[in-house]
N, CA, C and O atoms as CSV, one atom per row, in Angstrom:
chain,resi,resn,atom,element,x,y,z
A,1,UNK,N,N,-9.824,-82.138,12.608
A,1,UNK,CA,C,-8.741,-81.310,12.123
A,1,UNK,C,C,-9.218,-79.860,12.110
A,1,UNK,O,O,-10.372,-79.773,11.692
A,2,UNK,N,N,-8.688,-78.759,12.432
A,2,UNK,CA,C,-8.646,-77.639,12.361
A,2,UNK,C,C,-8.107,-76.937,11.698
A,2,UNK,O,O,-6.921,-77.201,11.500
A,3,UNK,N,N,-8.892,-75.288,10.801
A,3,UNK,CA,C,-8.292,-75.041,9.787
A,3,UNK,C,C,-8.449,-73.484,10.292
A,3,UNK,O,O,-9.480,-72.974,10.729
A,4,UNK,N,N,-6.924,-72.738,10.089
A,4,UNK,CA,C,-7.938,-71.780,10.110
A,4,UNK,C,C,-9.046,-70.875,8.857
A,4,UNK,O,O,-9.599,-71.312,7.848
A,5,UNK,N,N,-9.041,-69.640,9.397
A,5,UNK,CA,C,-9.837,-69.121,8.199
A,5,UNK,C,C,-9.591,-68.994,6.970
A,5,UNK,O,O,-10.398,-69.455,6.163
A,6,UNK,N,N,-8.226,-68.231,6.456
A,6,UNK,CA,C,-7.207,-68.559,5.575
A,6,UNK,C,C,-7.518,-69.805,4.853
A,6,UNK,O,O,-8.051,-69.765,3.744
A,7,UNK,N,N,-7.117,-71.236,5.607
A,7,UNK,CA,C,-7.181,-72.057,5.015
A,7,UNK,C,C,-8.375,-72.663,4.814
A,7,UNK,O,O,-8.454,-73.485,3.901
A,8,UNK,N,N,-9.480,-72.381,5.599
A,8,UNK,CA,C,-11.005,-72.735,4.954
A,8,UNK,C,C,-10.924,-72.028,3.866
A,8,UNK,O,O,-10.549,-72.666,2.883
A,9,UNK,N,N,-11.155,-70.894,3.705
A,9,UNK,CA,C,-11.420,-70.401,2.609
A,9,UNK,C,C,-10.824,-70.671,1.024
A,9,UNK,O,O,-11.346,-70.618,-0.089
A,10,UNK,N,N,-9.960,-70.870,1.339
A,10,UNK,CA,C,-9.075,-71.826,0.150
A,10,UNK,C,C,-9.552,-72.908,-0.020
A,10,UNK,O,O,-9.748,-73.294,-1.173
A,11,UNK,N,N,-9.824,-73.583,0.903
A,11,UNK,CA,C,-10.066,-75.092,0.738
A,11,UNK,C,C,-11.447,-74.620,-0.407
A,11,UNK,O,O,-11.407,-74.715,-1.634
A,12,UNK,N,N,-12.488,-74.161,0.343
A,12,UNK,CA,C,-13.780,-74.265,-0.144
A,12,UNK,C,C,-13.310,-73.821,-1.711
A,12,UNK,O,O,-13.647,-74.356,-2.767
A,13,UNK,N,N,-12.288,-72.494,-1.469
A,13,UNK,CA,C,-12.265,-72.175,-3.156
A,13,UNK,C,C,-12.096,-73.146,-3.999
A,13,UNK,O,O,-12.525,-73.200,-5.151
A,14,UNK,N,N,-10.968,-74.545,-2.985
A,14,UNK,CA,C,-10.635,-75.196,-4.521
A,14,UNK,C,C,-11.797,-76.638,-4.387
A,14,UNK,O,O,-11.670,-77.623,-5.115
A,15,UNK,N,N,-12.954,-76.507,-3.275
A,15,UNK,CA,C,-13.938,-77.290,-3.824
A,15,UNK,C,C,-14.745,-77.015,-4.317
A,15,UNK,O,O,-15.574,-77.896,-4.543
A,16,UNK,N,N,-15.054,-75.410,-4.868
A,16,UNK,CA,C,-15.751,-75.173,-5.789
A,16,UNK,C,C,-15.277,-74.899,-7.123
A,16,UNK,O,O,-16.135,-74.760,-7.994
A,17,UNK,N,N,-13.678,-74.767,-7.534
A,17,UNK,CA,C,-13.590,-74.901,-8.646
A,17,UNK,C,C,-13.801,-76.221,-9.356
A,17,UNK,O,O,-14.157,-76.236,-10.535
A,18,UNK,N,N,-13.540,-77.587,-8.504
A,18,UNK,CA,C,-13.812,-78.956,-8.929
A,18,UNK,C,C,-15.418,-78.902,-9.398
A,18,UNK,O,O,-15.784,-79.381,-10.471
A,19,UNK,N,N,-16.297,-78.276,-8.484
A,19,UNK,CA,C,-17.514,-77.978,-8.736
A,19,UNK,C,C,-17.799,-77.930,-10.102
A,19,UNK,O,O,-18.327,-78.774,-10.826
A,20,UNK,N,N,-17.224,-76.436,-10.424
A,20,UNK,CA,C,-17.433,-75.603,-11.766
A,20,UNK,C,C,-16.670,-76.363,-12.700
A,20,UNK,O,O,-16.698,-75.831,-13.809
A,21,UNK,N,N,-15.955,-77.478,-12.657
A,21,UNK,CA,C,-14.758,-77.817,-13.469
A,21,UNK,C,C,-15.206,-78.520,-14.734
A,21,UNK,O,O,-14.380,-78.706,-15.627
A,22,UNK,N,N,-16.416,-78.908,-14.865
A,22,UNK,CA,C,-16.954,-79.775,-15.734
A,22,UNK,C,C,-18.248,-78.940,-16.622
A,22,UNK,O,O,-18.965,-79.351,-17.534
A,23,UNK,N,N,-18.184,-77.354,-15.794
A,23,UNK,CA,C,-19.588,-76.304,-16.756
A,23,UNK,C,C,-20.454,-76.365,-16.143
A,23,UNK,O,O,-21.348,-75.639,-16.576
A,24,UNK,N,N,-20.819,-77.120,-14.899
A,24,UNK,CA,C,-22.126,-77.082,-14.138
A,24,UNK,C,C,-21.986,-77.788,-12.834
A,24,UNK,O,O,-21.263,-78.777,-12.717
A,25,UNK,N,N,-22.729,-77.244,-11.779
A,25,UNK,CA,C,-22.847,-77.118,-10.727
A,25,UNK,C,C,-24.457,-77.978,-10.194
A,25,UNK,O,O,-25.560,-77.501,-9.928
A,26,UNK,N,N,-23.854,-79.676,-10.204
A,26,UNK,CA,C,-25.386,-80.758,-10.178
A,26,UNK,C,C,-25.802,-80.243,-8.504
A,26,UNK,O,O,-25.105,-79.891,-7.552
A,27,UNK,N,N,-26.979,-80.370,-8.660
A,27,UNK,CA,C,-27.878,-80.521,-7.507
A,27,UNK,C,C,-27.106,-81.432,-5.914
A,27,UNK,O,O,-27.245,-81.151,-4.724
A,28,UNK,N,N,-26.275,-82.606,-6.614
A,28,UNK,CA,C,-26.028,-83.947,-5.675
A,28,UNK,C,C,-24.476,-83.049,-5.455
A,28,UNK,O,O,-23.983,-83.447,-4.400
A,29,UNK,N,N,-23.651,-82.068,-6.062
A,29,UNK,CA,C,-22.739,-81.299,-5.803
A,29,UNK,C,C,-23.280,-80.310,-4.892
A,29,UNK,O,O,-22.922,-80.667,-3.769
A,30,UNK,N,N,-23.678,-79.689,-4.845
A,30,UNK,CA,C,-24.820,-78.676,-4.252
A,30,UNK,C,C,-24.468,-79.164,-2.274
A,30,UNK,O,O,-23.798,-78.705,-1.350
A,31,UNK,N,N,-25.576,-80.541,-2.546
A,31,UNK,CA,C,-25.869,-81.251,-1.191
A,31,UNK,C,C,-24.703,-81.085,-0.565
A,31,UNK,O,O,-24.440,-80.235,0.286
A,32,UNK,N,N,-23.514,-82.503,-1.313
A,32,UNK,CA,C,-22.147,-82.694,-0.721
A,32,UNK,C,C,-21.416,-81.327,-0.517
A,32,UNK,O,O,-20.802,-81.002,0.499
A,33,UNK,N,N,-21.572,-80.622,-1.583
A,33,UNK,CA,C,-20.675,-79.111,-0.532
A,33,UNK,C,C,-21.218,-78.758,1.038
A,33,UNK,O,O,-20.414,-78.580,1.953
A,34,UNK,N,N,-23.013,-78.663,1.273
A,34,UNK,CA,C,-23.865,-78.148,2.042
A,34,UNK,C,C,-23.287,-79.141,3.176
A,34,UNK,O,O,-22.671,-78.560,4.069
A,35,UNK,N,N,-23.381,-80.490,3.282
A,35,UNK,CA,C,-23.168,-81.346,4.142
A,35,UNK,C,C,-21.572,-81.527,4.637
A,35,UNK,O,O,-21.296,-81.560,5.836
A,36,UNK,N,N,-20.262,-81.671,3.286
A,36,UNK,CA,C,-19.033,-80.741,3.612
A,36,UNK,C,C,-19.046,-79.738,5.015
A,36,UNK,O,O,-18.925,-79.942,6.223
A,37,UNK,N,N,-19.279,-78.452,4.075
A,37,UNK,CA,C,-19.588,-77.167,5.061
A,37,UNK,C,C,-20.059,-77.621,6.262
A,37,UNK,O,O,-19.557,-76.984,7.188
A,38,UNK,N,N,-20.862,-78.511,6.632
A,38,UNK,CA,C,-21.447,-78.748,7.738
A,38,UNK,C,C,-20.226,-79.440,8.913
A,38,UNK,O,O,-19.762,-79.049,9.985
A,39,UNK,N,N,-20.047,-80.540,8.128
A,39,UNK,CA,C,-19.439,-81.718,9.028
A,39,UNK,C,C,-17.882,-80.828,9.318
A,39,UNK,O,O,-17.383,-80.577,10.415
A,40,UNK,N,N,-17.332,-80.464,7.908
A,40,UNK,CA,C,-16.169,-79.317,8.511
A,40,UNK,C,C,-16.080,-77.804,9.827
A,40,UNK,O,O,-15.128,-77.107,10.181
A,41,UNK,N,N,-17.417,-77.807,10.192
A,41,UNK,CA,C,-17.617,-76.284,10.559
A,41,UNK,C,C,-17.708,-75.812,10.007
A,41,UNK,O,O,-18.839,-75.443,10.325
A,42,UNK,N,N,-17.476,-75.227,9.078
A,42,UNK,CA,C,-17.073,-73.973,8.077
A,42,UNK,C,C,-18.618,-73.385,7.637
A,42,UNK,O,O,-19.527,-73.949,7.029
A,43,UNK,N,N,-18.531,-72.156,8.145
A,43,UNK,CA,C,-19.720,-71.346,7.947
A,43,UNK,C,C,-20.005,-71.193,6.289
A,43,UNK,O,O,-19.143,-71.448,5.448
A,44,UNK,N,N,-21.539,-70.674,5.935
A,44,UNK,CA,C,-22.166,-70.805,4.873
A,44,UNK,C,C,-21.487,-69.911,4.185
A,44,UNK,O,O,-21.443,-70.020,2.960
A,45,UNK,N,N,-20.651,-68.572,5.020
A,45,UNK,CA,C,-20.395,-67.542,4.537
A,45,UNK,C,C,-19.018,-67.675,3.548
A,45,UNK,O,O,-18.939,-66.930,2.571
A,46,UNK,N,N,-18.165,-68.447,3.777
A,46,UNK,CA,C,-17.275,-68.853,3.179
A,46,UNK,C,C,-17.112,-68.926,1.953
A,46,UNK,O,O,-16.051,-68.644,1.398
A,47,UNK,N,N,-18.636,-69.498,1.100
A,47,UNK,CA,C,-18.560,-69.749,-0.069
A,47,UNK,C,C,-18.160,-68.567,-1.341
A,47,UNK,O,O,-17.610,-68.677,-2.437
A,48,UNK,N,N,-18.777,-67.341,-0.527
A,48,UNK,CA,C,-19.082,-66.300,-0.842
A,48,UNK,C,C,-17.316,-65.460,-1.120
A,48,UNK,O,O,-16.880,-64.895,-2.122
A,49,UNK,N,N,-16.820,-65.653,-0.079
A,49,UNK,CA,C,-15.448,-65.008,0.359
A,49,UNK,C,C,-14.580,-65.729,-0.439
A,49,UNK,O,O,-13.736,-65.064,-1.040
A,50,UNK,N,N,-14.581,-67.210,-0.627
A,50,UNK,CA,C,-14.259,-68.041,-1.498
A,50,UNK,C,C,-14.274,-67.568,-2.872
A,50,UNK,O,O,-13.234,-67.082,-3.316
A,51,UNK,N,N,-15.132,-67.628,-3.483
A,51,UNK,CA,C,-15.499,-66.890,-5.009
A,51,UNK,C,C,-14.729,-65.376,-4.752
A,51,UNK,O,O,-14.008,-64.996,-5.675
A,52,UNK,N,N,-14.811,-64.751,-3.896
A,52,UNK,CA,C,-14.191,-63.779,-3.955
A,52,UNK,C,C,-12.909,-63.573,-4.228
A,52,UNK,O,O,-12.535,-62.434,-4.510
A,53,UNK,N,N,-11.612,-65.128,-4.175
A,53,UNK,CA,C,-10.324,-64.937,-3.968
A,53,UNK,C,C,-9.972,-65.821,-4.970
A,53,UNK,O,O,-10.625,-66.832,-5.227
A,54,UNK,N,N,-8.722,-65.399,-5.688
A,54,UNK,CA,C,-8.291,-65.455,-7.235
A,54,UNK,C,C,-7.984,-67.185,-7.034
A,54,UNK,O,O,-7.716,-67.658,-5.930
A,55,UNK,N,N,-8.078,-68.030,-8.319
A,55,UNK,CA,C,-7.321,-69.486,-7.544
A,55,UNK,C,C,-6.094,-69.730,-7.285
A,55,UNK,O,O,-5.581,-70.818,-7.025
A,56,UNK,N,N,-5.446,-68.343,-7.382
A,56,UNK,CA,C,-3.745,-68.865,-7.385
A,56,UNK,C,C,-3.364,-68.668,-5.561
A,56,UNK,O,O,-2.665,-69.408,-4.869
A,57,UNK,N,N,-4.398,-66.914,-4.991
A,57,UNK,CA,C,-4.530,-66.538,-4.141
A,57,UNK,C,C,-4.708,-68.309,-3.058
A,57,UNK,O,O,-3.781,-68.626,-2.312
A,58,UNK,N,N,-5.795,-69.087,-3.164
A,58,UNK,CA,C,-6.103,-70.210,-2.574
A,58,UNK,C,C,-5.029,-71.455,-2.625
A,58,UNK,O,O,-4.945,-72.459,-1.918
A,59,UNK,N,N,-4.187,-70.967,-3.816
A,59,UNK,CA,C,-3.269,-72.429,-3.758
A,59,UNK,C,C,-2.449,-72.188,-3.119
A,59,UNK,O,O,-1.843,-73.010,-2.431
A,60,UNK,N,N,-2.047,-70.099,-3.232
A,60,UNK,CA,C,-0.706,-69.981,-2.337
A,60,UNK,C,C,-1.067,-70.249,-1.025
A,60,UNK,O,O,-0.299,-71.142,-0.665
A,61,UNK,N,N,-1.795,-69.973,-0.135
A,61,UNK,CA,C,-2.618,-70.932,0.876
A,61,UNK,C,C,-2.316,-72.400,1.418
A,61,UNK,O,O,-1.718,-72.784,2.423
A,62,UNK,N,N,-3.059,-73.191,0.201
A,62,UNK,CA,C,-3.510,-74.654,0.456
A,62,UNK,C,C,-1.558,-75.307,0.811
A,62,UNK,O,O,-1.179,-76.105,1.668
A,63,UNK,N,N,-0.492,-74.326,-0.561
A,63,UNK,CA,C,0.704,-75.273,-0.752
A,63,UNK,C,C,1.162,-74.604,0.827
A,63,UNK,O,O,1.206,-75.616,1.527
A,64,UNK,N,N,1.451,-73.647,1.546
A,64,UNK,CA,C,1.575,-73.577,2.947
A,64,UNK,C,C,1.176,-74.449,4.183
A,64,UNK,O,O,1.810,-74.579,5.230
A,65,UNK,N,N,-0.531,-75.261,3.676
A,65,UNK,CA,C,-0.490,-75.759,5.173
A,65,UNK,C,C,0.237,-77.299,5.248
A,65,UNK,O,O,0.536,-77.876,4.202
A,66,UNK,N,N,0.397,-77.682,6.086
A,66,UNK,CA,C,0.665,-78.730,6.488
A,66,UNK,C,C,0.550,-80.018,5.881
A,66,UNK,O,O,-0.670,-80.170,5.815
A,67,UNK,N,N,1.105,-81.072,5.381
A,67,UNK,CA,C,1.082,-82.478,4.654
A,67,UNK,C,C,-0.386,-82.493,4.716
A,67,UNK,O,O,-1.108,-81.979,3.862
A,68,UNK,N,N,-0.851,-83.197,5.922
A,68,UNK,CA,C,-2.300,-83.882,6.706
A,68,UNK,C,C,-2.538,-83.048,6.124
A,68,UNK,O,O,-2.264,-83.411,4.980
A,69,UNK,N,N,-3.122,-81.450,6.058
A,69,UNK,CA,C,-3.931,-80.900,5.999
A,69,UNK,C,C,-4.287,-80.965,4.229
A,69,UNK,O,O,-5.440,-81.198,3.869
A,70,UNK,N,N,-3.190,-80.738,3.224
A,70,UNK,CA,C,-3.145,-81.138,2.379
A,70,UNK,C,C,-3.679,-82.188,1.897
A,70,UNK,O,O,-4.532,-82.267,1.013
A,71,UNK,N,N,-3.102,-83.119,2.565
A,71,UNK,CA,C,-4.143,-84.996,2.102
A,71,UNK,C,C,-5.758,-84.827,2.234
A,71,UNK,O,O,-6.576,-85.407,1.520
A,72,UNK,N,N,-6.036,-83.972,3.225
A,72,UNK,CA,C,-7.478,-84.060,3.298
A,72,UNK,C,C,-8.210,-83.275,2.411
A,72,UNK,O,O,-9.381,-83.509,2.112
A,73,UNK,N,N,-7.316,-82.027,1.838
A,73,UNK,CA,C,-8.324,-81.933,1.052
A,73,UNK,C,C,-8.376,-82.216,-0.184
A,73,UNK,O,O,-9.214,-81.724,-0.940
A,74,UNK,N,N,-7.176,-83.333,-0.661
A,74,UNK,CA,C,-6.915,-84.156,-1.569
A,74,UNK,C,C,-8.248,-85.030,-1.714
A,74,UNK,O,O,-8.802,-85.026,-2.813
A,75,UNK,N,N,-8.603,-85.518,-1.031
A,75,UNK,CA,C,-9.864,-86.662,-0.387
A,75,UNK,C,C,-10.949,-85.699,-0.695
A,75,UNK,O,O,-11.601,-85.884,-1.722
A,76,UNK,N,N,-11.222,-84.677,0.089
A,76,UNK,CA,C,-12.421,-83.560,-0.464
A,76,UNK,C,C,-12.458,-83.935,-1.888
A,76,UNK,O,O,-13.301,-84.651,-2.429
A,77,UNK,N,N,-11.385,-83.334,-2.453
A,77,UNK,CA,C,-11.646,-82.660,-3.984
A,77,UNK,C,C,-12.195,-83.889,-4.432
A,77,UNK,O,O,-13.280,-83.754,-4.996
A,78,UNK,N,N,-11.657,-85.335,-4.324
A,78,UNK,CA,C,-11.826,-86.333,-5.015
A,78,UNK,C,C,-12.991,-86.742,-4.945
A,78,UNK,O,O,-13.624,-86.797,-5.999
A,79,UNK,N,N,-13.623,-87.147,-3.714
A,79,UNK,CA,C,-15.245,-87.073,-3.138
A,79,UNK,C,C,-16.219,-86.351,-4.108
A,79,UNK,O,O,-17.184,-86.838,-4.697
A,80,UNK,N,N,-15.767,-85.136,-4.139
A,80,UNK,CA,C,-16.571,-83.596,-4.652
A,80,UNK,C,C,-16.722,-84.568,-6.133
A,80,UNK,O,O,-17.763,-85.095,-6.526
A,81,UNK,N,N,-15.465,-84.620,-6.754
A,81,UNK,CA,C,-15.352,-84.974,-8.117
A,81,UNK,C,C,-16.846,-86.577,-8.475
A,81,UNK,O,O,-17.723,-86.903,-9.275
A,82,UNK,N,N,-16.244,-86.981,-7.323
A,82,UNK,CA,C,-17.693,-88.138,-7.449
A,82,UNK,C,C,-19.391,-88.078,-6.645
A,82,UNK,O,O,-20.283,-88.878,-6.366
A,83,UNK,N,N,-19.180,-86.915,-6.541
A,83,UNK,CA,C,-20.424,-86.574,-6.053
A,83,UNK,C,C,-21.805,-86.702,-6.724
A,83,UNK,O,O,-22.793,-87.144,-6.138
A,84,UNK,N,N,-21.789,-86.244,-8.102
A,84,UNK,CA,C,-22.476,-86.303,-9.586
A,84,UNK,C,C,-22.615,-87.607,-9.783
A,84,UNK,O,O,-23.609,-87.826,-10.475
A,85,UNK,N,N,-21.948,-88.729,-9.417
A,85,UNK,CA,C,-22.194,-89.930,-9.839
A,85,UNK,C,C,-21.249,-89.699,-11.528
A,85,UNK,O,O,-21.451,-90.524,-12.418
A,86,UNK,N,N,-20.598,-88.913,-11.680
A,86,UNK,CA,C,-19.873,-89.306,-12.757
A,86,UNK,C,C,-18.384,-88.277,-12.522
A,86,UNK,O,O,-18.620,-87.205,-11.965
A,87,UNK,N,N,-17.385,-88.455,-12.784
A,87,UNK,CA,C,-16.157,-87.909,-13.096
A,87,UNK,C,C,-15.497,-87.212,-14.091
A,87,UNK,O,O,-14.797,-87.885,-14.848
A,88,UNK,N,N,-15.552,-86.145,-14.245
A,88,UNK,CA,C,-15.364,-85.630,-15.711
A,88,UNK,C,C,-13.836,-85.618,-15.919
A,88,UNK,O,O,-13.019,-86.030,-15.096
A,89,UNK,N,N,-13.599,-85.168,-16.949
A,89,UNK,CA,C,-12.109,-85.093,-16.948
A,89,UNK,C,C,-11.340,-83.957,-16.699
A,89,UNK,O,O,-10.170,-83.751,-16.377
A,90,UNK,N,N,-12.622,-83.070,-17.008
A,90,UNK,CA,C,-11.693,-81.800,-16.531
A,90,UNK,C,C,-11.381,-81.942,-14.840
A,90,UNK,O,O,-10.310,-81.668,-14.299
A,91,UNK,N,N,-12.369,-82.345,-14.305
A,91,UNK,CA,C,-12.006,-82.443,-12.704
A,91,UNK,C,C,-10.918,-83.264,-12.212
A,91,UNK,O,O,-10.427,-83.207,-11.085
A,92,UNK,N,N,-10.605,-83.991,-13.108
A,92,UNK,CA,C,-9.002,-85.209,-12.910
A,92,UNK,C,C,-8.301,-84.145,-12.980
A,92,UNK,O,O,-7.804,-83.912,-11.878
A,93,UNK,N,N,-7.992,-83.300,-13.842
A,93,UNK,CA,C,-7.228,-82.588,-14.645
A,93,UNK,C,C,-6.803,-81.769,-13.686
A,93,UNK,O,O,-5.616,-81.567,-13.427
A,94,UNK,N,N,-8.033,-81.117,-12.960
A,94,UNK,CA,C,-7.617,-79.834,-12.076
A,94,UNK,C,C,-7.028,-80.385,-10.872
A,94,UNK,O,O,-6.003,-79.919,-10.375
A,95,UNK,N,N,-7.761,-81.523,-10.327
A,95,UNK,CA,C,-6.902,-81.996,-9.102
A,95,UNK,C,C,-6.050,-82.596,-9.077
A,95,UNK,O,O,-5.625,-82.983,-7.989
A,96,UNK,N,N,-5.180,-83.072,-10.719
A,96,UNK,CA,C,-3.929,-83.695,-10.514
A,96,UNK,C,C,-2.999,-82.047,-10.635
A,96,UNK,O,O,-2.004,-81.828,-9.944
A,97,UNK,N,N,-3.460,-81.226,-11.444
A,97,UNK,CA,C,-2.878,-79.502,-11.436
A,97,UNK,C,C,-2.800,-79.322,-9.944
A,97,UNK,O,O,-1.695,-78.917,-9.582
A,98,UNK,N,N,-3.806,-79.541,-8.837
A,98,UNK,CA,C,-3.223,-78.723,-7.347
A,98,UNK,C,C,-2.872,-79.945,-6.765
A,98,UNK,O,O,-2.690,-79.844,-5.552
A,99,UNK,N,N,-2.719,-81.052,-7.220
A,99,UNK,CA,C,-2.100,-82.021,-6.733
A,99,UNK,C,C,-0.148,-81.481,-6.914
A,99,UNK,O,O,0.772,-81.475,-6.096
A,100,UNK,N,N,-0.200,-81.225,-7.892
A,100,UNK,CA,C,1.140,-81.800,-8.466
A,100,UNK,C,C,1.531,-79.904,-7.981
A,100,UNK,O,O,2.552,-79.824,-7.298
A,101,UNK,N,N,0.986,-78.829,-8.211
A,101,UNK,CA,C,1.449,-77.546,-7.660
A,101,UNK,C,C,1.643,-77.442,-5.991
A,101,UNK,O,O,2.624,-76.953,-5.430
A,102,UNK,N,N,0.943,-77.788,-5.606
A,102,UNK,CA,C,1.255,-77.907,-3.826
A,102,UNK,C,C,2.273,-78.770,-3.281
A,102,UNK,O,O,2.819,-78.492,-2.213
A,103,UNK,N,N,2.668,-80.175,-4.188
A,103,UNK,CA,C,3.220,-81.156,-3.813
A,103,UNK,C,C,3.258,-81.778,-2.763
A,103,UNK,O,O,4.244,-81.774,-2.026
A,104,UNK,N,N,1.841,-82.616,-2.458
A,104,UNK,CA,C,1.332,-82.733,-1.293
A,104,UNK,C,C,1.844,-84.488,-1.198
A,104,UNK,O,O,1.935,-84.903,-0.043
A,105,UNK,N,N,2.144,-85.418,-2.226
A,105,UNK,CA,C,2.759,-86.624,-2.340
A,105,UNK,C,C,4.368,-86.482,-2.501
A,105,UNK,O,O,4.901,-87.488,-2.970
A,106,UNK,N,N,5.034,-85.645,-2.259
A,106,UNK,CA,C,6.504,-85.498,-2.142
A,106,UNK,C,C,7.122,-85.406,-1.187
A,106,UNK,O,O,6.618,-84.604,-0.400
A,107,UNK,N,N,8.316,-86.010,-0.735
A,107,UNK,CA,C,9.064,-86.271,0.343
A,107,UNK,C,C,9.873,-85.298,0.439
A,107,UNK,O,O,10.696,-85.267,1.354
């Protein structure tokens, strides 16, 4: 799947707020972003440009692209969220919030 820059950069924003969503940023989060970034293309630089853009800036983004493109990074966030080997709640919380703001399960 192909994204463009726009929408990488969003994406990554909202896999690093799942990141931050619980107060800390584990080592095994760390990897799975690094290996993410990898298997997606998406340059290292992103992360950076990412943090740079507000989260509303990234959702107005994410709710623009496409269903598919949406579902996948439904799957990201959720992954991300179990990356730690544990699930917090704030991270349910936030990805049922850009779940339910993008409306990526609605007909």
């Amino acid at each position: 799947m192909k994204f463009n820059l726009a929408e990488k950069i969003a994406i990554v924003k909202a896999i690093d707020e799942v990141i931050l969503a619980d107060g800390y940023a584990s080592q095994s989060e760390l990897i799975f972003l690094s290996q993410l970034m990898e298997m997606l293309k998406f340059d290292s630089t992103l992360i950076e440009e990412a943090r740079k853009t507000t989260g509303n800036e990234g959702l107005s983004i994410i709710k623009a692209m496409p269903d598919d493109k949406k579902k996948t990074l439904i799957v990201l966030l959720q992954e991300m969220a179990k990356a730690d080997g544990k699930v917090d709640d704030n991270e349910i919380e936030l990805i049922q919030q850009i779940i339910s703001y993008i409306g990526v399960f609605r007909d």
